[in-house]
C-alpha positions in Angstrom: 107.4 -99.1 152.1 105.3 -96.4 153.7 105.2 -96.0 157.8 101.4 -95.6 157.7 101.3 -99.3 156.7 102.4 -100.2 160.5 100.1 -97.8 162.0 96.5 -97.9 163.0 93.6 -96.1 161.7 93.6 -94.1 165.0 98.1 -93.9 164.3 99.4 -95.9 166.8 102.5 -97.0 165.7 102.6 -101.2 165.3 105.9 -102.9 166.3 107.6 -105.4 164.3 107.0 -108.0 167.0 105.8 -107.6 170.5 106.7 -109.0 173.8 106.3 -109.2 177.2 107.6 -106.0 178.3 105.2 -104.4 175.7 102.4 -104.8 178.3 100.6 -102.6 180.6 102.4 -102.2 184.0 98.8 -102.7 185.5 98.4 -105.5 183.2 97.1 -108.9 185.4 97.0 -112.1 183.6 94.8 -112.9 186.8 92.0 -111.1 186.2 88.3 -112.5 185.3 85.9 -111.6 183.3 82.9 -110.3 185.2 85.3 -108.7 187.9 86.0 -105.1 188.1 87.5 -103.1 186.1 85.7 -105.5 183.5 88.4 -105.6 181.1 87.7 -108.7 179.6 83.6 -108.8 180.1 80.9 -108.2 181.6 80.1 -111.5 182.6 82.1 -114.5 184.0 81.2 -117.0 181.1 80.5 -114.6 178.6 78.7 -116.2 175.7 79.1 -119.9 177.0 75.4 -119.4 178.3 74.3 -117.2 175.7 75.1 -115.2 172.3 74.4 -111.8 172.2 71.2 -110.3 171.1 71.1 -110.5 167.4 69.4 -107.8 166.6 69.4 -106.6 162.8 68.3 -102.6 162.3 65.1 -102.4 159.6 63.0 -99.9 159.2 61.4 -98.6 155.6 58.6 -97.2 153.9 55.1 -97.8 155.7 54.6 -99.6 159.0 52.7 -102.4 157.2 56.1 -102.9 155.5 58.5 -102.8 158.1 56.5 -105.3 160.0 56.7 -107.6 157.2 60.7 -107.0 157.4 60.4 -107.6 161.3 58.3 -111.1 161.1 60.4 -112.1 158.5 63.7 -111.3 160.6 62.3 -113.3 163.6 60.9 -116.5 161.3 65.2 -116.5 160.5 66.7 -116.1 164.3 66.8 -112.9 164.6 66.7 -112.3 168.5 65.6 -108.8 169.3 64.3 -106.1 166.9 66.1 -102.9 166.3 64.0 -100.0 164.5 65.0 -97.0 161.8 63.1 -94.4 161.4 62.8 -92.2 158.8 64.0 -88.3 158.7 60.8 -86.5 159.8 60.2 -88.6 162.5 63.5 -88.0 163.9 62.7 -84.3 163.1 59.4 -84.4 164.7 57.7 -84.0 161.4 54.4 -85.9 160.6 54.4 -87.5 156.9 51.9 -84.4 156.0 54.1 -81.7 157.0 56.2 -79.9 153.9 59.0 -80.6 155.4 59.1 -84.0 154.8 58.2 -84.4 151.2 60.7 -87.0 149.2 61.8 -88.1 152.9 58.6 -90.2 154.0 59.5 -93.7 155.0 62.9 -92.8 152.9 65.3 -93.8 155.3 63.7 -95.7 157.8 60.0 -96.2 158.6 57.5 -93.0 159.1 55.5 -93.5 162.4 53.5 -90.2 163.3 50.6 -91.5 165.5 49.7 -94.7 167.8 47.9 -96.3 165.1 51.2 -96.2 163.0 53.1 -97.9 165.9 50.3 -100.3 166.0 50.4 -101.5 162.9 54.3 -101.8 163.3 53.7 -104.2 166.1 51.2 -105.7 164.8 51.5 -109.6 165.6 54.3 -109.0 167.9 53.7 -109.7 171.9 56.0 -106.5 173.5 56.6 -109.0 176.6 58.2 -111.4 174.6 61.3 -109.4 172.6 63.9 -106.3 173.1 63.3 -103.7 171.2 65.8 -101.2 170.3 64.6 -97.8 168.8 67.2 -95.3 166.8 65.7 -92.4 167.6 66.9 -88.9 169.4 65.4 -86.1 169.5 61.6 -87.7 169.6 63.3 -90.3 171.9 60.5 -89.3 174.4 57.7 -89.5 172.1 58.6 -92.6 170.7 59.3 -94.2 173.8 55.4 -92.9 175.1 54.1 -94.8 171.6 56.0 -97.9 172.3 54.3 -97.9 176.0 51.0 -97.0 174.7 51.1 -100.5 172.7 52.2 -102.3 175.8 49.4 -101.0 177.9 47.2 -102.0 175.5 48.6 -105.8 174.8 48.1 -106.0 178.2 52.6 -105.9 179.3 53.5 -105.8 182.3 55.6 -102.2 182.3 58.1 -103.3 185.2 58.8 -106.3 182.7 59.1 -105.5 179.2 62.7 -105.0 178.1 64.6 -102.8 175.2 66.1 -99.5 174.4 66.0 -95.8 173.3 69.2 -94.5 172.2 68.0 -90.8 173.7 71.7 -89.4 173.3 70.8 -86.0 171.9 74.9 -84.4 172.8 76.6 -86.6 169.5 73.5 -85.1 167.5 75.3 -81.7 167.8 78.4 -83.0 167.6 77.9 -85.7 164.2 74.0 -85.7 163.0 72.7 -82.9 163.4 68.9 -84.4 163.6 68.2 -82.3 166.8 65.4 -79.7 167.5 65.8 -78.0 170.4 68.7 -76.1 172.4 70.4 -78.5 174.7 69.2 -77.0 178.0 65.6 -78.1 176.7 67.2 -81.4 175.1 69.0 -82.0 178.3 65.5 -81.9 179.9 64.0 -84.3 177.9 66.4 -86.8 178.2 66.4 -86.8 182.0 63.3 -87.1 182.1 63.2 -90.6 180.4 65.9 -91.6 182.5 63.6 -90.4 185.6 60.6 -91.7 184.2 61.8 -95.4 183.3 63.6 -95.9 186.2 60.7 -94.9 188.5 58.0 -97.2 185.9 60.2 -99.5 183.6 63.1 -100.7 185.3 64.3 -102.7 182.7 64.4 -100.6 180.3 67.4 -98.8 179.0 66.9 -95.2 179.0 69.7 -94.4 176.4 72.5 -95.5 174.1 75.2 -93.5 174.3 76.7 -93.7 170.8 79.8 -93.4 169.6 78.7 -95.6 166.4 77.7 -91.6 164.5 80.9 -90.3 165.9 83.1 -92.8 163.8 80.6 -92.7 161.0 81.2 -88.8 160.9 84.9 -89.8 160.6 86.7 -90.0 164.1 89.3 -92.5 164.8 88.9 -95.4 167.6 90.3 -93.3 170.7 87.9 -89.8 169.7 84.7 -92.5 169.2 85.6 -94.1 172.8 86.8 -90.5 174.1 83.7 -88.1 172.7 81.0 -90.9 173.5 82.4 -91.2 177.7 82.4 -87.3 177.6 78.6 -87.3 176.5 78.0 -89.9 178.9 80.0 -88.1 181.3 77.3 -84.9 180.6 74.1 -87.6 181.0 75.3 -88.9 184.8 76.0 -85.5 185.9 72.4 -84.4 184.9 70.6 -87.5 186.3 72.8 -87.0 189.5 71.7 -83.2 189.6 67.9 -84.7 189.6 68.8 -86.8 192.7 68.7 -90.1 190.7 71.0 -92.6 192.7 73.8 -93.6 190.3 74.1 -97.4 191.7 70.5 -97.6 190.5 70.4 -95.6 187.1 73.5 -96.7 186.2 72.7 -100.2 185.8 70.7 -99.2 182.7 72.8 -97.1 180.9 74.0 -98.8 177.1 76.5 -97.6 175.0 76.2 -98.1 171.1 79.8 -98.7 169.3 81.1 -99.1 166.0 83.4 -102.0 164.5 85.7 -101.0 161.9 88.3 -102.6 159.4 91.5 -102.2 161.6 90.9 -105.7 164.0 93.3 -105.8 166.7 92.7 -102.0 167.1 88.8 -103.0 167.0 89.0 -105.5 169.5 91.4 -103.5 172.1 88.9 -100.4 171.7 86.4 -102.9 173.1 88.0 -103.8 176.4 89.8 -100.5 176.7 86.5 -98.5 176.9 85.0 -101.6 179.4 88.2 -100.7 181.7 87.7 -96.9 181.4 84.0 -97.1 181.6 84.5 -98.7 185.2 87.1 -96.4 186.4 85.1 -93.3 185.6 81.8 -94.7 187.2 84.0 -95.6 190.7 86.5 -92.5 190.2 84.3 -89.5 189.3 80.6 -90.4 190.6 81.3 -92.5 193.7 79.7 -96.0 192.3 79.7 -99.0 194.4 77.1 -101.1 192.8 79.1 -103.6 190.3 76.6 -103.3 187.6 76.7 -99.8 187.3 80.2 -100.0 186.0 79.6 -102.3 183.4 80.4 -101.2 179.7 77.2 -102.8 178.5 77.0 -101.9 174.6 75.5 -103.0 171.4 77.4 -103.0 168.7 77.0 -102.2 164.6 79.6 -102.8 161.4 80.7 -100.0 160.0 78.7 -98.4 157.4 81.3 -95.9 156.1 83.3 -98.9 155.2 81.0 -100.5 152.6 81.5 -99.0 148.6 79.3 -99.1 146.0 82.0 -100.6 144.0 82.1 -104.6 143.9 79.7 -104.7 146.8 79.7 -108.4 147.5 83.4 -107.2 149.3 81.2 -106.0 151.9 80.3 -109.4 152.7 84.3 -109.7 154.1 84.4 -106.4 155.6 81.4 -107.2 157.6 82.5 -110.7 158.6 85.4 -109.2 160.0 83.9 -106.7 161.7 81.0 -108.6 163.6 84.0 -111.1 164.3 86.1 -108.4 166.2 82.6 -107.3 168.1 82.5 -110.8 169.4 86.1 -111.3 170.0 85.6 -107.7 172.0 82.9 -108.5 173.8 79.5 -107.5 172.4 76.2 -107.6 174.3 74.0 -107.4 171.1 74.9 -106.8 167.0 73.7 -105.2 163.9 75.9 -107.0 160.8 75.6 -104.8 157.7 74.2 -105.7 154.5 76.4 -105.9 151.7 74.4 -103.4 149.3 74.1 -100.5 151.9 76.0 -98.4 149.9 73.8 -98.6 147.4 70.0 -98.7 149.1 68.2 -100.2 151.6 68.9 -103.7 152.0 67.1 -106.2 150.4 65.5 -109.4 151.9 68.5 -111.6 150.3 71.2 -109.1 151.6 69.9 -108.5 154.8 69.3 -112.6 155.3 73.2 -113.1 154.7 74.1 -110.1 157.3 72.2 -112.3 159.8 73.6 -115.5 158.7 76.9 -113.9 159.2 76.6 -113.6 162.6 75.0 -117.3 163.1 77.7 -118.9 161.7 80.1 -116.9 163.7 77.7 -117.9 166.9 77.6 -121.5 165.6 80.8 -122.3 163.9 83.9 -120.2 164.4 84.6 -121.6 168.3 85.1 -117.7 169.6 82.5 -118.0 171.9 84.0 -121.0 173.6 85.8 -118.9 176.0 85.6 -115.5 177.5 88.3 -112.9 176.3 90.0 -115.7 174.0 92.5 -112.8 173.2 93.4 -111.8 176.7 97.8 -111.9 177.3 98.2 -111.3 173.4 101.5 -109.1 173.8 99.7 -106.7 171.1 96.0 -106.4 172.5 96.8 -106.0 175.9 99.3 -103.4 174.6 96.6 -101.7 172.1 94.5 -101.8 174.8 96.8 -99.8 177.2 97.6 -97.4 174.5 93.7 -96.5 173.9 92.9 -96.6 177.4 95.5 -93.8 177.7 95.0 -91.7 174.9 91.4 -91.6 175.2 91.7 -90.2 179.2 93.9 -87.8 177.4 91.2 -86.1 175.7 88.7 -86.5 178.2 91.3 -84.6 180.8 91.0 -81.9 177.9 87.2 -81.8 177.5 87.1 -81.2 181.2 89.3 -78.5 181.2 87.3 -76.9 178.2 83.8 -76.9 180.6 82.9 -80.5 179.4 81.0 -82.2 176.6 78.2 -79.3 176.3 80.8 -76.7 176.6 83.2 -78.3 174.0 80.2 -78.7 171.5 79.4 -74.9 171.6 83.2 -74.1 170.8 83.1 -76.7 168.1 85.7 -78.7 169.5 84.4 -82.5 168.6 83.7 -81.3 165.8 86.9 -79.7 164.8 88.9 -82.7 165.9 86.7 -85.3 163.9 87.1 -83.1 160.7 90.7 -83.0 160.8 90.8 -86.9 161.7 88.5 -87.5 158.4 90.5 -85.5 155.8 93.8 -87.2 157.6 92.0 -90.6 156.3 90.5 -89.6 153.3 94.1 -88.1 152.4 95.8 -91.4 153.2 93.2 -93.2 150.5 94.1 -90.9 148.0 97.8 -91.0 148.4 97.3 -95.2 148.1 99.2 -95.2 151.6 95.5 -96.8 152.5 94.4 -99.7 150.3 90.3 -99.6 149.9 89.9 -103.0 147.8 88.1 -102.0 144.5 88.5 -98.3 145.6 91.6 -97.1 144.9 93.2 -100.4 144.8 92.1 -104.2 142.7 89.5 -101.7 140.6 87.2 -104.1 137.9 85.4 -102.2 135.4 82.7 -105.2 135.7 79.2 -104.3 137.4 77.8 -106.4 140.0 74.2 -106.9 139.2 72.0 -106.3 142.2 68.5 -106.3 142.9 67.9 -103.2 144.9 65.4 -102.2 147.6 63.4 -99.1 146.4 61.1 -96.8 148.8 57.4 -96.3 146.6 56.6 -92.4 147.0 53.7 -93.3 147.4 54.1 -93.9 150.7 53.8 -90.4 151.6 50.8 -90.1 149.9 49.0 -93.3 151.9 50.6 -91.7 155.2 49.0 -88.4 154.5 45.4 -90.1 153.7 45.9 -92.3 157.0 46.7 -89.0 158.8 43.3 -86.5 157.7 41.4 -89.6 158.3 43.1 -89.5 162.2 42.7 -86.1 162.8 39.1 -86.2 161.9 38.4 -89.4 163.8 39.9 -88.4 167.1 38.6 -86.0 169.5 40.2 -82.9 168.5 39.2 -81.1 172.0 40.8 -83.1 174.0 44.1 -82.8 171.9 43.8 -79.7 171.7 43.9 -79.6 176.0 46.4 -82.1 175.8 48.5 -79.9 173.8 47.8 -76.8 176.6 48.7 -79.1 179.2 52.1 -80.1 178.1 53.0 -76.9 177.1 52.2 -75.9 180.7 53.9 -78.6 182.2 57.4 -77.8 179.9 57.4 -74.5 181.3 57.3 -76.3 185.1 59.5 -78.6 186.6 57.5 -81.8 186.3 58.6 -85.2 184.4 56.8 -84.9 181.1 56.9 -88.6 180.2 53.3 -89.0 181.8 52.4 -86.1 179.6 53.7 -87.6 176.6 52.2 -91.0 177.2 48.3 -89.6 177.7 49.1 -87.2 174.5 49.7 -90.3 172.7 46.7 -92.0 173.9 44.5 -89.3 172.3 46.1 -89.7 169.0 47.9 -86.5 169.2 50.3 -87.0 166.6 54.5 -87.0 166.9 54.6 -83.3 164.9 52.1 -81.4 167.0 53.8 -82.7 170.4 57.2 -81.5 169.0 55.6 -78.5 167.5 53.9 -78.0 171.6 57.7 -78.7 172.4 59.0 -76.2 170.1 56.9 -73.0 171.3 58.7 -73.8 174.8 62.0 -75.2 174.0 62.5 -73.0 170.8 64.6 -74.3 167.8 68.2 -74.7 168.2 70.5 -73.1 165.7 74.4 -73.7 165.6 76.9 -71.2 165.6 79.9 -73.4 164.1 
């Protein structure tokens, strides 16, 4: 039988059995959740007082539409809204531009002006939910739109609650939807951070995401690793502003993935809470509890769903979200079973949810923090990642650190050779894929799928020239001067931002503003 059977996706070897002496000489059966270094949560009790946000990621076609997704979500128990947006809005593209022909609403919903986010809102009291937005690049912009609608519902700012994932540094290294170099990137993002700090304090001013990372193909310890060594780049800049890290770094999220490989999953979890901690004390001088907390939301793995016998999916997922829980979640995104295929539909997307509730409900997990906690094989995993993962950070700093390691390619580099390692281990059979390469059925599943009307673009176009005739074009065109002006200065541009969207200057002329200052960022590996 084949070694790579007893190893982890990430290749730590697995022992036959495991004892005592397999655990971590720091290891302290004593420890509590909610006490430093946070190993096994966050918070004392965990979800004995509550479950974590439940917070399912839609966005498609028109705003009108994703709404209707959104109220239907929250009429099922959804508990916090999480929203996709399509390609050119994460390019800062409006629907009209060339560019985004056969892309409109494609991939996640197209929002290019205030009255698109109104109408995505519509019915929904911004006081009352968490809202998390997927979005990078426009992060900025998005966030102004989402405040805009606030103001005008009448939120209190200091109050309302959610979070932008604003982590630009894993675009370079795993997306690639960026638009400008990272100095001007880098500016934007500290910005938000300085801005919501300063005016919305319970707001979180990024996710730091290792979820792309292991969709790009890294193993566990590169996704913990590459996402501490962005996050690593984002405290540095905010402390170079003069932000105070026991403030900031209270609201500072992280966005994980959960994969097949479960114990691995769940010692990933409470390795990066430990790490997390130790870096915030160790390297930046925190004193402030909360600012060490590993808070993170976290999302099943997409990568691991087939086209082939989809309703499989339904297991993978279940195991997933489980090991999420059993690690420690704050909030969770459960997959839809056709995802390989299209957007989910309203049955699919109804089950992913339902997954979670029954694990909330049913499955006892949540009756105790940590329930895992002394298992001779997590605690070891956990050492194990723990270690390997401060390994390559120790490397990344010596190579000049995250922005320095992205322009030599490094991430990159390392997550390509991790991917054809996997892929290679599929196509040898030494790694089983149910229905894949292993259990194959030449049956097909019939399955209603979700498909995007391109018509779409053509009814975001009309709304659009209607807009720009509408609005008053003088004052966006001074709008447009003065954050141009203000790009070239040393000012926070968030108030900028905000009175641009007020005046129904759209998300593709502010980026375009953005782009005559910033430039356009082109890689060189």
């Amino acid at each position: 039988m084949s070694n790579a059977k007893f190893k982890t996706d990430a290749g730590i070897e697995i022992k036959n059995f495991y004892t005592a002496a397999d655990l971590p000489e720091d290891f302290q059966a004593a420890q509590k959740p909610g006490e430093f270094p946070f190993t096994r949560g966050i918070y004392a009790d965990m979800y004995r007082s509550r479950f974590w946000t439940m917070r399912q990621y839609s966005g498609f076609a028109s705003a009108r539409e994703t709404n209707a997704r959104f109220r239907y979500l929250l009429s099922q128990g959804q508990t916090g809204l999480s929203v996709a947006f399509d390609l050119p809005t994460q390019m800062g593209y409006d629907s009209d531009h060339p560019f985004a022909e056969g892309e409109v609403g494609k991939v996640g919903v197209a929002i290019s002006s205030l009255e698109d986010m109104e109408v995505l809102f519509d019915g929904i009291r911004l006081q009352d939910i968490t809202t998390s937005m997927t979005i990078n690049a426009t992060a900025p912009i998005l966030l102004a739109l989402y405040i805009a609608i606030a103001k005008k519902q009448g939120a209190d700012l200091r109050e309302i609650g959610g979070t932008v994932q604003n982590d630009i540094l894993k675009e370079y290294i795993a997306r690639a939807t960026y638009i400008y170099p990272p100095a001007g990137s880098m500016r934007l993002v500290t910005d938000l951070f300085e801005y919501c700090t300063q005016q919305v304090p319970k707001w979180n001013f990024i996710s730091i995401s290792g979820y792309h990372i292991r969709e790009a193909g890294s193993d566990a310890v590169q996704e913990v690793a590459f996402t501490f060594a962005n996050a690593i780049e984002y405290v540095r800049a905010a402390v170079q502003r003069g932000l105070n890290v026991d403030e900031f770094g209270q609201r500072l999220s992280f966005f994980f993935n959960s994969h097949n490989n479960f114990f691995e999953e769940i010692a990933k979890f409470r390795a990066a809470r430990r790490l997390w901690a130790r870096i915030m004390q160790e390297k930046f001088g925190a004193k402030n509890p909360r600012a060490m907390m590993l808070r993170f939301h976290t999302q099943t793995a997409g990568s691991t769903l087939t086209a082939q016998q989809p309703d499989n999916n339904v297991m993978r997922v279940t195991l997933q979200a489980l090991a999420a829980v059993l690690g420690g979640t704050q909030s969770l995104h459960t997959n839809s079973r056709d995802e390989a295929l299209a957007l989910p539909n309203e049955e699919a997307v109804r089950i992913a949810l339902r997954t979670q509730q029954i694990i909330a409900n049913e499955s006892g997990v949540t009756a105790t923090a940590d329930p895992l906690a002394g298992s001779y094989l997590v605690e070891s995993l956990t050492g194990e990642i723990e270690k390997r993962a401060q390994e390559y950070l120790d490397k990344i700093e010596m190579l000049g650190g995250a922005r320095r390691a992205i322009e030599l390619g490094f991430f990159q580099q390392e997550i390509s050779r991790r991917a054809w390692e996997y892929q290679q281990a599929i196509e040898r059979g030494e790694k089983v894929i149910v229905g894949v390469n292993a259990h194959q059925t030449s049956e097909e599943t019939p399955m209603k799928l979700l498909r995007v009307d391109p018509a779409v673009r053509a009814e975001q176009m009309a709304r659009l020239k209607s807009l720009r005739q509408r609005r008053d074009n003088a004052r966006v065109s001074a709008l447009r001067q003065q954050l141009e002006k203000a790009a070239t200065e040393e000012e926070n541009l968030m108030p900028c931002l905000i009175a641009c969207v007020e005046n129904f200057v759209t998300l593709g002329e502010i980026s375009d503003s953005l782009r005559k200052v910033f430039g356009v960022y082109k890689p060189e590996h």
